[in-house]
N, C-alpha and C positions, 0 to 999 in steps of 0.2 A: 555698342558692346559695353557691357560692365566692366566697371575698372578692377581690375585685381586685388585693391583693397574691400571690396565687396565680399569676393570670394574668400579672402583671409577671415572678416568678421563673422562669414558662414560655420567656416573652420572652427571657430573658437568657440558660436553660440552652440554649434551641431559637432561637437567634434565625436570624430569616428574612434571607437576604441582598439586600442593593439590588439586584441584577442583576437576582434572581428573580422580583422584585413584576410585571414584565410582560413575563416568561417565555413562551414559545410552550405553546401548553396541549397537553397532552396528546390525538393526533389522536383524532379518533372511533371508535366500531367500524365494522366492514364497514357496506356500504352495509345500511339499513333505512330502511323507513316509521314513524317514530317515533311518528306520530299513530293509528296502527294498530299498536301492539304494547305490550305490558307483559309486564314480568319480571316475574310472581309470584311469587317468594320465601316467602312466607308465607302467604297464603290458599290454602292446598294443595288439590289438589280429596282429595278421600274414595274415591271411587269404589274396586270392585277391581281394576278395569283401570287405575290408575296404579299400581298397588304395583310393587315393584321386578322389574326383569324380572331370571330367572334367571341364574344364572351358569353358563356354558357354558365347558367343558372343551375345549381344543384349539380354538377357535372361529375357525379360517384362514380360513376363507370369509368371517368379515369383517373384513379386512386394510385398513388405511387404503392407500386408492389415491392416497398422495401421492409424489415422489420425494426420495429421497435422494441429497443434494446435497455433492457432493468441497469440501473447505474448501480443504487443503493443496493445492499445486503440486507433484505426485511430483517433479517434473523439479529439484526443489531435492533429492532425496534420492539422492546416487550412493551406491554401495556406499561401506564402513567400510572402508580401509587396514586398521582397528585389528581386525575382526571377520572375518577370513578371506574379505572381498567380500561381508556381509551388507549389506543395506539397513535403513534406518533405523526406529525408531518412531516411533509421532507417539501420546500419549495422554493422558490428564487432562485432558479437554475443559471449557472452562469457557462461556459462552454468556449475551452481553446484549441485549437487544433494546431498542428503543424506536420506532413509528411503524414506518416501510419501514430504520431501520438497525439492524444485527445485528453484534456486534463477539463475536468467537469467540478464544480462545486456545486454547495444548496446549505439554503438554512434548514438544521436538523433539531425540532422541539424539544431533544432530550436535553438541549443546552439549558434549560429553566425547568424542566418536568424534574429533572434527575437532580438538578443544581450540578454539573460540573459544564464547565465550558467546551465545548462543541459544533465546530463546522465540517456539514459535511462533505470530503472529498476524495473521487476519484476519478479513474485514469483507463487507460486503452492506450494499450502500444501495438494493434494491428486493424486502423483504421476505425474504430468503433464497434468491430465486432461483438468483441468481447472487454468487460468494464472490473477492476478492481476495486472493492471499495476502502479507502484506505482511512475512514471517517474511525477514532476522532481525530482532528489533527489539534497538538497540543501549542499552546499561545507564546508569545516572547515570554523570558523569565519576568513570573511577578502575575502574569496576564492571561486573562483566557477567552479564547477567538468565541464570538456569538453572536453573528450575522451579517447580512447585506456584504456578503461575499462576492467578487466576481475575480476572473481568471483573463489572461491575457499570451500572448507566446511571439519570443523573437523568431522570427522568420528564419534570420543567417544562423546565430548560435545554436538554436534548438533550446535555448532556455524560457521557461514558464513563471509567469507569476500568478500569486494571488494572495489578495488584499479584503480584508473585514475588520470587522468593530470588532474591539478589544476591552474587556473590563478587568476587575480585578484590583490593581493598584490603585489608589485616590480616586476621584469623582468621576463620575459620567464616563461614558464612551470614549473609546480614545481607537488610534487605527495602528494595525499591524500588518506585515507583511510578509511573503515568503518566496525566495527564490530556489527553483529545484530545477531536474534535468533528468532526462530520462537515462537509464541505465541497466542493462539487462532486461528489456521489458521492463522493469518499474521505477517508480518515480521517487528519486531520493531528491531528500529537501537539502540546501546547500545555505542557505539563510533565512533565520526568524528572527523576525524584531521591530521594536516598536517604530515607525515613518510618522502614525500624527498625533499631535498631542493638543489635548483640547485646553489646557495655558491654566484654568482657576475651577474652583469647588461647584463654580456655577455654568460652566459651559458644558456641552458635550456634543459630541461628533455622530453623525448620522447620514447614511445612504452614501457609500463608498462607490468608486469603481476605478478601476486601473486599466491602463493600455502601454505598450512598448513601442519604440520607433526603432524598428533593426536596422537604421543608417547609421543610425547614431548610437543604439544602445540605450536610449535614455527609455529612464520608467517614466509616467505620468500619473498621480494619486489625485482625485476630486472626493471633495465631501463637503457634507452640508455641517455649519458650525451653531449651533442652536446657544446664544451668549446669553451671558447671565441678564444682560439689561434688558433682553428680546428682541436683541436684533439679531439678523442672520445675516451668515455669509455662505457664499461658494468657495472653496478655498481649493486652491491645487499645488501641491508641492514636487517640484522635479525632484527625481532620484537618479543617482547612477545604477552602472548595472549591479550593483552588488548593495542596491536600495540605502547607499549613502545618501543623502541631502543635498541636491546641488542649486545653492542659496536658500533665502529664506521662503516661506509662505507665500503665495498670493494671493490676494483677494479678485473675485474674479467677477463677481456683480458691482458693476460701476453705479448702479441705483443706489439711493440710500439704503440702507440694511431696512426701513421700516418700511417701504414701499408695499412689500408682498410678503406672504409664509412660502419662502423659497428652498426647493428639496428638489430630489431626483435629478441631480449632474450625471451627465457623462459627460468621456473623454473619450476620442478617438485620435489615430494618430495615418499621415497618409504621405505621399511621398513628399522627398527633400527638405525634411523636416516642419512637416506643414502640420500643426498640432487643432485640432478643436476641440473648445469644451461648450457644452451645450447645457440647459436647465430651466425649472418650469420656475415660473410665479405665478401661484395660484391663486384665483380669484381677485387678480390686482386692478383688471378695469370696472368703473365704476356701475358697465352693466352683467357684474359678475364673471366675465371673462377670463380665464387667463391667456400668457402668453409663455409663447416658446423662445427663450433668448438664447442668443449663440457669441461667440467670439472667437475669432482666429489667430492663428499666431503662423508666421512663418520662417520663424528661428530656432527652433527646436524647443518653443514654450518662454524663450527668456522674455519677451515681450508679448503683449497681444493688441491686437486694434478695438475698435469701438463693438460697443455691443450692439447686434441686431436681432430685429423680430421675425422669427422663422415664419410667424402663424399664432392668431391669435383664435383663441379656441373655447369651446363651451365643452367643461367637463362633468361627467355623470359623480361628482363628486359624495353621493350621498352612498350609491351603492353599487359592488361589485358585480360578477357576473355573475350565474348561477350557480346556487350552493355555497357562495362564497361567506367564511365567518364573520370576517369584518365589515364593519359599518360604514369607513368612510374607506374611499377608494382615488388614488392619486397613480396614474400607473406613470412608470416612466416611459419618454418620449425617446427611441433609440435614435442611436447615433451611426454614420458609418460613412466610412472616405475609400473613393474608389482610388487603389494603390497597381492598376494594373498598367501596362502598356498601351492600353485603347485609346479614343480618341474622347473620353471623359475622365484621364487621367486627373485624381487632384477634388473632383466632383465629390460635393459633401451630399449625403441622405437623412431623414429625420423621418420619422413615423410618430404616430401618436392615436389616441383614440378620442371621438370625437362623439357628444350627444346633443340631443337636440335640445333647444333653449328654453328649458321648463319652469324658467323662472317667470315665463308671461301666461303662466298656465292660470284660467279663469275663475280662481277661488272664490266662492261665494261665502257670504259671510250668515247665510241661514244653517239649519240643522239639520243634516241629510239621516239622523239617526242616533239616537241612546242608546249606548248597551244595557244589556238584557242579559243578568249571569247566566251564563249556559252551561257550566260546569263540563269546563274545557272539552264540549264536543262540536263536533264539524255542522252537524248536523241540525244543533241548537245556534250554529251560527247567526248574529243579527245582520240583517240583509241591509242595505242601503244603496244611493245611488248616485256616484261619482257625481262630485259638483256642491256639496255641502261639507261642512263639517260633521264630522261625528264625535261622540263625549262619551265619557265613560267615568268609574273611578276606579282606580286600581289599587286594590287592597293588598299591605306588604306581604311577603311568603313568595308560594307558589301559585298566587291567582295569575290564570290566564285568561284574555279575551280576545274574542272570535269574533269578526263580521265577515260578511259576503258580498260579492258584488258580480253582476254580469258584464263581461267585456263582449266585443266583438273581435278578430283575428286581426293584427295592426293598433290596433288602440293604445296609446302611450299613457300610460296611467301614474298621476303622481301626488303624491303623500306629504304632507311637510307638518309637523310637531309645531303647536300654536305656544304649548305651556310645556314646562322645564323636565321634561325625557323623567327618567326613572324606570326607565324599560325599552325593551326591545320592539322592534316591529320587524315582521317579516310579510312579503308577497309570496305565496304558497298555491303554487299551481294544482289544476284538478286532476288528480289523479290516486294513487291509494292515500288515504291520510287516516288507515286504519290504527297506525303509530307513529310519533313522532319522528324514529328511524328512518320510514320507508314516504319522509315530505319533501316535495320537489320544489326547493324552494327557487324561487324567481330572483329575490333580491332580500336584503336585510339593512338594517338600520340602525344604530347604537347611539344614545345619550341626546343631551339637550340639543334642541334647534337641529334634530336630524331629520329624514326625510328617506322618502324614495322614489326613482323611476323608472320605470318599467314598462319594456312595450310586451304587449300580450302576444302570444305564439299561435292561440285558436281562439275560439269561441268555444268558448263555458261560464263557469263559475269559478271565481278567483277566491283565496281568503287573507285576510289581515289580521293577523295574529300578533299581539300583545305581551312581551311578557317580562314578567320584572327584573330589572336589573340587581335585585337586593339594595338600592341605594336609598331608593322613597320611603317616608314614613307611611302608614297605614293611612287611607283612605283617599288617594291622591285623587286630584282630578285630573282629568286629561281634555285636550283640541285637537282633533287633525283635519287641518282641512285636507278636500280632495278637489280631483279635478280629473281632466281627460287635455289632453294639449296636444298640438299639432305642428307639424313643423311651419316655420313661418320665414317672411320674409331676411337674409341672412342666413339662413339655417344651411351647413351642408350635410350636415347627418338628417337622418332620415327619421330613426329611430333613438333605443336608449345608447345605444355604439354604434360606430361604425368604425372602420380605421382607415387613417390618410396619413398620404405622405408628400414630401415637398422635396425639391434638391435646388442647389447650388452651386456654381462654379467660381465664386470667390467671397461667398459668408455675408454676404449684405443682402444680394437681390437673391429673394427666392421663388421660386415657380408657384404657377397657383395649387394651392395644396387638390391631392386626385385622390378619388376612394378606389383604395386596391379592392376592398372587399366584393364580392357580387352575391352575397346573398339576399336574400327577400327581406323586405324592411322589417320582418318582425322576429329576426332569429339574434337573439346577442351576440358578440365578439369582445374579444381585450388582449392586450398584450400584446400589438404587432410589433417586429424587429424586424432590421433590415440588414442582410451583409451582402459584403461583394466578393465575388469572384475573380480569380487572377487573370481571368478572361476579358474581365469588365461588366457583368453579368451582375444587375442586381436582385438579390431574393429578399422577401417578404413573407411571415409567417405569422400565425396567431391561432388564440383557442376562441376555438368557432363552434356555437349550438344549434348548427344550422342540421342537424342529421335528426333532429327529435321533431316534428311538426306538432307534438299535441303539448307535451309540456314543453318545449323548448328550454330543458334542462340535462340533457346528458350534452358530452360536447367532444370535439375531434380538436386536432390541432389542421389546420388550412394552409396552403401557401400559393404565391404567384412569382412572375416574373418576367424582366423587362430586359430586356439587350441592348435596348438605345437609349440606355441612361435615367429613366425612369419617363420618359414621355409617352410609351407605349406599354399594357398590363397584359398579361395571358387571363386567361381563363381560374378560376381558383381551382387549385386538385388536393386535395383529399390526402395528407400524410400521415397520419394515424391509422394502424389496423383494428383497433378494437376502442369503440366510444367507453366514456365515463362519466360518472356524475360525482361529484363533491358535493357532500352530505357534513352539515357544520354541525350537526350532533354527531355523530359517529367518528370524530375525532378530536383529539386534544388538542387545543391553540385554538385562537381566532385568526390565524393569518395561514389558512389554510392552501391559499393560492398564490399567494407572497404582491408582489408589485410589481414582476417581470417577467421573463422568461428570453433567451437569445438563442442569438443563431452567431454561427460562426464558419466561417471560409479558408479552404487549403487548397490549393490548386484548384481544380473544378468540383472541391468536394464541395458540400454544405453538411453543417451539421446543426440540428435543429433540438435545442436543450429545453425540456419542460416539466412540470410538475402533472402526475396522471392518476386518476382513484380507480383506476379497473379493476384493483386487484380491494376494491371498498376502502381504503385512505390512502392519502399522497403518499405514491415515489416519484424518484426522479429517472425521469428516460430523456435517452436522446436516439433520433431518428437521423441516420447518416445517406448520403446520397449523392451520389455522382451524375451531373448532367453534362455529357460530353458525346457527340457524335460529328460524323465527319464524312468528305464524300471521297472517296479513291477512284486516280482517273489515272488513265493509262498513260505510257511516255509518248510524246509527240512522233507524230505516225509522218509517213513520206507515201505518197500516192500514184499512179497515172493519174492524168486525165479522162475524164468519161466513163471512172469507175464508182460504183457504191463502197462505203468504208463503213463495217460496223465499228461502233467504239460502244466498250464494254465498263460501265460505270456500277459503284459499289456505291450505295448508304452504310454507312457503319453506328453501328451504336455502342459503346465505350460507356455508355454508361451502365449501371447495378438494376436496374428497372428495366422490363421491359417497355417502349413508350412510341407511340406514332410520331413518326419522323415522318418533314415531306421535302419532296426535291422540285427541281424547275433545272432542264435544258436549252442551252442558247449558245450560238456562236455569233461571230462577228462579221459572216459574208455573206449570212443567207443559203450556206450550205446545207445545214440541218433540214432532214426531212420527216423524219419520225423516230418515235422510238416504242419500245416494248417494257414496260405494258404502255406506258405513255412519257408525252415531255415534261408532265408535271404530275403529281398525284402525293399521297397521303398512304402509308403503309406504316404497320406495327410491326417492331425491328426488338428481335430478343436481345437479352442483357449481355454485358459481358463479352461483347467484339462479334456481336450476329450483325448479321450483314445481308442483302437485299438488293437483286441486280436490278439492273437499267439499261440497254443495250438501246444505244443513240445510232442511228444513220445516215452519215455525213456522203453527198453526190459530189463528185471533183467535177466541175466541169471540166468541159473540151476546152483546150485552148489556155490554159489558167495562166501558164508562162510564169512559172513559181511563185505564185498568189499563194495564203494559205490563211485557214481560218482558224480562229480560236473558239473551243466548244466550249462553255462553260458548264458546268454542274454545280447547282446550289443546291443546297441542303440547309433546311432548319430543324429547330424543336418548333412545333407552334405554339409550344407552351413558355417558348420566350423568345417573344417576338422581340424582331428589331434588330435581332443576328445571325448572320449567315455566315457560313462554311463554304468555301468555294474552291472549288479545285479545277485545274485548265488541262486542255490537250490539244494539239497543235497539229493540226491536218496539213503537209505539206504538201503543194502540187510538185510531182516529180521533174514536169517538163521547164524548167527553171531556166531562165540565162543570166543565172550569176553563176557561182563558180562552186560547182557541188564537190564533194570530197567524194574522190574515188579510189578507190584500189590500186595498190602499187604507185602511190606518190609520196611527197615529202612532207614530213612531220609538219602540222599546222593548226591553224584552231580559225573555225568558220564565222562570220557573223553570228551572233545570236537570233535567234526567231521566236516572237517576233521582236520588232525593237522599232519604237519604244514597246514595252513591258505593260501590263496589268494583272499582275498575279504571278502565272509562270512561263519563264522563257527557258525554251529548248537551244544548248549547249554541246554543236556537235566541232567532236576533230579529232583529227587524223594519225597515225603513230606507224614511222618508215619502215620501224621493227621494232621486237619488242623491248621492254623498256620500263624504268621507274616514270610515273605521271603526277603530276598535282595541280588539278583545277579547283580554283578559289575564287571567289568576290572578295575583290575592295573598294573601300571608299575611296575618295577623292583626296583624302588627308592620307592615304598608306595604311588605313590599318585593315587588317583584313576582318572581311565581315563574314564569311559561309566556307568552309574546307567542304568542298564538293565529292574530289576523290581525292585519293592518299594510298600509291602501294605502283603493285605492277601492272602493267597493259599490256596485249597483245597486239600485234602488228594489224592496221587496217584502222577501219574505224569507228571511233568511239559516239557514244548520247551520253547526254548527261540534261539536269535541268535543273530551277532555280524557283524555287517558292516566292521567293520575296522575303525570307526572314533567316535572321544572324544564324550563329551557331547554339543560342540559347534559345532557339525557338521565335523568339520575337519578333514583330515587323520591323522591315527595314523601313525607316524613311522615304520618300519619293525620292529623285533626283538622280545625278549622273553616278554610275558603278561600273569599274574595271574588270573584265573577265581576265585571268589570267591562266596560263598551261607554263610550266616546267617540264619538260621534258627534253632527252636527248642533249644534254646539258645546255640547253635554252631557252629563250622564255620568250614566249606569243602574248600579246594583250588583242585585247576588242573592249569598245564600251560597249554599254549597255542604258541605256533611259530606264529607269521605274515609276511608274506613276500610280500616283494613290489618292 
């Protein structure tokens, strides 16, 4: 047992604030019959019909039929003076939820197009339905908010934050913050003001992100600190709730600052004050490698342990995905701590994306081809053949150059700048390239020593297009070599992306990194995130170009999901209603699809926040969705011997999607005989509390002498495998020789059935006349754990029964539990065994 000075030190590093003590609790899940349902978690069934159902390749047909919801107000976005009449971006979606409010930011390009300061954000106070956009939001005095925004929300108070780069005052970057709350449907700000400061004329602050810990109240702020001498740090500053400073700075990369170009922290924050911060060092191993480093803290942040390596990773660091403006590409690696009651409470998550190792790709040092001016048409294109160099010279202005090459479908093709950039390179798939508007571009490339890779989506004709940055003087010359490369020994990506993920249950050892993705090795992905649900329920999402097979340039956003903690993946489905393509001419900015994109969790909601061009340039939507279904079984039944017992079983579905639910039937004596339409099977269950019978037939035997079996009904999603829904009901044989409660006797309360317990035990007794009643579970310490009934009874006798979990819904514990009756001004106990 922990000494009590323990628990004081907790007190002090974590302390809880007065506010909080009777804070609004966290709302329910969607509607359910609580007394009819249990999360099994742990007593798994066996059968072979729970194993994981397969993983299905291209699997559109089963598409979440939820909508995708516009955040932004376009009508805030007129064309750019500064970008020839382009219209704006909106991306770096960031996304917090709590109960029915949903607070969303993004970076909005009118912060630099227009020159005033600008992040942009909004809010939904009914679930995500409907979104206000309350952009610009204006900076601490002196300061004005201009990206790498992200949002976060206390659980108990219902308060929100959100944190971005700040400019304005003296040098570089510096970070600001905002506390607000929701209030009449909308979101008033209650504090702004500056949290980081980046100390002298030559530092500055980059890639922010914030999380709350609602035990404690405490803010957490990370950022990258780019010093004047060129060393970097990770740095995280605790805040209170009211984004005070609570002590100074800390430095959170225990490597020397010179080790790595270290960017992209998170924070996440999970129970009992258990704090992670997480973050890449790129390109730090010496066979170009990076890695994913993490550290923990289990104090509420006041300290942290040693650093560990989540996963050491090869990134596509030259080019983004398709359509993307910018040239290099570092996405952030998410973060997320499962905070629920389940039995991976405390379990950290990481996602990342991952390519394959193109640096052993077989450049040859011969000439695969001279450009040949073609005055910039496709068709004058100079053809060549993967495996040489090609040269050219690029004369200042607007000279462009065009070469061709043949792929086959899969082929990972890649590009690397031998002499000093002065222009662009893009991968430009076959399809209209009647103008530069209507080009599908595969990947792009920016400045010295840049590159690209790129796996091909079909067989065609590919082009590489050249074009000047305005930096070179007149008549440059150029080298690029090429190649074709292959995944090799080490290699877990297949292609130019793929996306993995790894977890944890104490920040040191991590699992072997798993690819959630399932699509074909030649369709790009980026951006996966991972949250968790209050169920324990991890989701995974990403923008996925797996929908387009010839250019493999329009793109969906994807998702999966795991129930047993990340060891088992569903099937990908399809959560975008309408694909898009990001087109870097047809809008203003280079950083058209930002470096992230999240997802966030509220009871069993998810909400999945992303940048979209459907409508021809980025907004920002987010896609909301409830996965919750459940099985309803009837109260425990009392029988003869020698008779059939139908029992009448319900699938429900709770969730906003229509979506195939499957169940499995079982008891514990062998009584089950059949059922209709069957004991296990796979049925589509409409949204919104549709429901879907099962009608089980349980034989009592002759003779049973008050035997009684327990029927189970499981129920899953197979689209997240690894948790079941189980609900019990209790076949009693009538002809019993224990002591049945009958009519006309004296107030009392029966054993429970059955005992020991798995799940639910049936609760019967008796009442002389009638009368005030109150049946309750307690623990073993006195306190009570389930108010059963509470009011009046009539004479004769009563049922009642017991899920297995408190009055908040949660599981109880295994172990020994008190039945108790009040009535008649006295009080009956029974124990009761739970076993879990």
């Amino acid at each position: 047992m922990l000494a009590p000075a323990f628990f004081l030190l907790i007190a002090l590093l974590c302390p809880t604030p007065v506010a909080t003590i009777d804070a609004t609790i966290r709302p329910p899940l969607e509607p359910a019959d609580r007394n009819h349902r249990h999360h099994d978690l742990t007593d798994m069934p066996t059968r072979a019909a729970l194993s994981a159902p397969p993983r299905i390749a291209h699997p559109l047909a089963t598409q979440i039929s939820t909508t995708d919801v516009l955040v932004n107000d376009r009508t805030h976005d007129p064309a750019c003076p500064s970008c020839g009449g382009k219209p704006f971006t909106q991306a770096e979606v960031s996304v917090a939820a709590n109960g029915p409010n949903v607070l969303v930011c993004w970076n909005d390009k009118r912060s630099s197009c227009l020159h005033v300061g600008s992040q942009g954000l909004g809010y939904s106070a009914d679930f995500g339905v409907s979104y206000t956009d309350a952009s610009p939001v204006a900076g601490p005095p002196g300061f004005n908010y201009g990206g790498d925004g992200t949002v976060a929300a206390n659980a108990k108070t219902g308060d929100f934050y959100f944190l971005a780069l700040i400019s304005g005052t003296g040098f570089g970057f510096n970070v600001g913050a905002i506390k607000g709350h929701f209030a009449g449907g909308s979101f008033v700000i209650d504090v702004n003001k500056q949290v980081g400061f980046n100390g002298n004329a030559g530092n500055s602050l980059d890639k922010t992100w914030v999380a709350v810990d609602s035990t404690s109240g405490n803010v957490y702020a990370v950022w990258s600190n780019y010093i004047a001498d060129g060393s970097e740090h990770i740095e995280l500053q605790r805040l209170d709730a009211s984004l005070n400073a609570l002590g100074p700075v800390q430095v959170i990369n225990a490597e020397p600052a010179s080790v790595a170009d270290m960017s992209m922290s998170v924070v996440a924050t999970g129970p009992n004050g258990l704090v992670y911060v997480s973050w890449l060092e790129i390109g730090s191993l010496p066979d170009h490698r990076s890695r994913i480093r993490i550290r923990r803290s289990d104090d509420c942040g006041a300290t942290f342990g040693p650093p560990a390596t989540v996963a050491e990773i090869m990134e596509n660091v030259y080019s983004g995905a398709p359509g993307c403006a910018r040239g290099a590409c570092d996405a952030a690696p998410s973060l997320a701590i499962d905070a629920s009651r389940g039995p991976h409470r405390g379990r950290a998550y990481v996602s990342w994306d991952e390519t394959v190792n193109f640096y052993t790709a077989p450049f040859a040092v011969s000439t695969a081809a001279v450009e040949i001016e073609n005055d910039n048409f496709f068709s004058r294109a100079t053809s060549f053949v993967p495996g040489g160099k090609i040269r050219g010279i690029q004369a200042a202005g607007s000279d462009r150059d065009f070469f061709k090459f043949t792929a086959l479908r899969g082929q990972t093709f890649v590009a690397r700048t031998d002499t000093s950039g002065g222009f662009y390179f893009r991968i430009i798939a076959p399809a209209d390239t009647s103008s530069s508007g209507n080009y599908k571009t595969l990947a792009n490339a920016i400045g010295p020593g840049a590159g690209v890779v790129c796996t091909l989506p079909s067989d065609g004709t590919y082009y590489l297009l050249l074009d000047p940055d305005g930096t070179a003087p007149s008549s440059t010359p150029y080298a690029i070599s090429t190649a074709f490369v292959s995944p090799g020994v080490g290699d877990r990506a297949r292609d130019q992306r793929d996306q993995f993920l790894a977890y944890s249950d104490d920040g040191a050892a991590w699992s072997a990194p798993v690819r959630v993705n399932d699509s074909d090795a030649w369709f790009d992905g980026i951006f996966p995130w991972a949250a968790v649900d209050s169920l324990g329920r991890v989701f995974c999402f990403w923008h996925d170009a797996r929908v387009d097979a010839v250019t493999g340039c329009a793109s969906d956003e994807y998702m999966t999901a795991s129930g047993d903690g990340g060891v088992t993946w569903s099937a990908n489905r399809r959560l975008t209603d309408v694909s898009s393509y990001f087109s870097y001419f047809n809008v203003c900015g280079p950083n058209n699809q930002g470096d992230y994109q999240q997802a966030a969790c509220s009871g069993a909601r998810v909400y999945c926040g992303f940048p979209d061009s459907r409508f021809g340039n980025p907004d920002v939507f987010v896609n909301a969705n409830t996965f919750l279904s459940s099985g309803l079984c009837p109260a425990p039944i009392i029988a003869d011997g020698g008779v059939d017992v139908p029992i009448n079983f319900q699938l429900r579905n709770d969730g906003n999607s229509d979506t195939p639910l499957s169940w499995q039937a079982e008891d514990s004596q062998g009584w089950l005989t059949g059922a209709v339409p069957a004991l296990s099977g796979t049925q589509t269950v409409t949204a919104n509390g549709g429901v879907f019978g099962v009608q089980a037939t349980v034989h009592v035997p002759n003779g049973c002498s008050g035997d009684s079996t327990t029927v189970r009904f499981i129920t899953y999603d197979p689209f997240i495998p690894g948790y079941y829904d189980t609900c019990s009901t209790i076949v009693h044989c009538s002809a019993t020789t224990g002591v049945p409660l009958t009519q006309h006797q004296r107030t009392r309360l029966a054993p429970p059935l059955p005992n020991p317990a798995r799940g639910t035990a049936a609760l019967r007794y008796a009442l002389e006349r009638p009368g005030a009643a109150d049946l309750a579970i307690f623990s073993v310490t006195g306190s009570r754990v389930r108010l059963l009934r509470h009011g009046f009874d009539s004479e004769g006798n009563h049922e009642a029964w017991w899920d297995g979990r408190d009055d908040q819904g949660h599981l109880a514990p295994g172990g020994m539990y008190f039945i108790r009756l009040d009535a008649m001004g006295r009080t009956f106990n029974q124990r009761l065994m739970l076993l879990r």
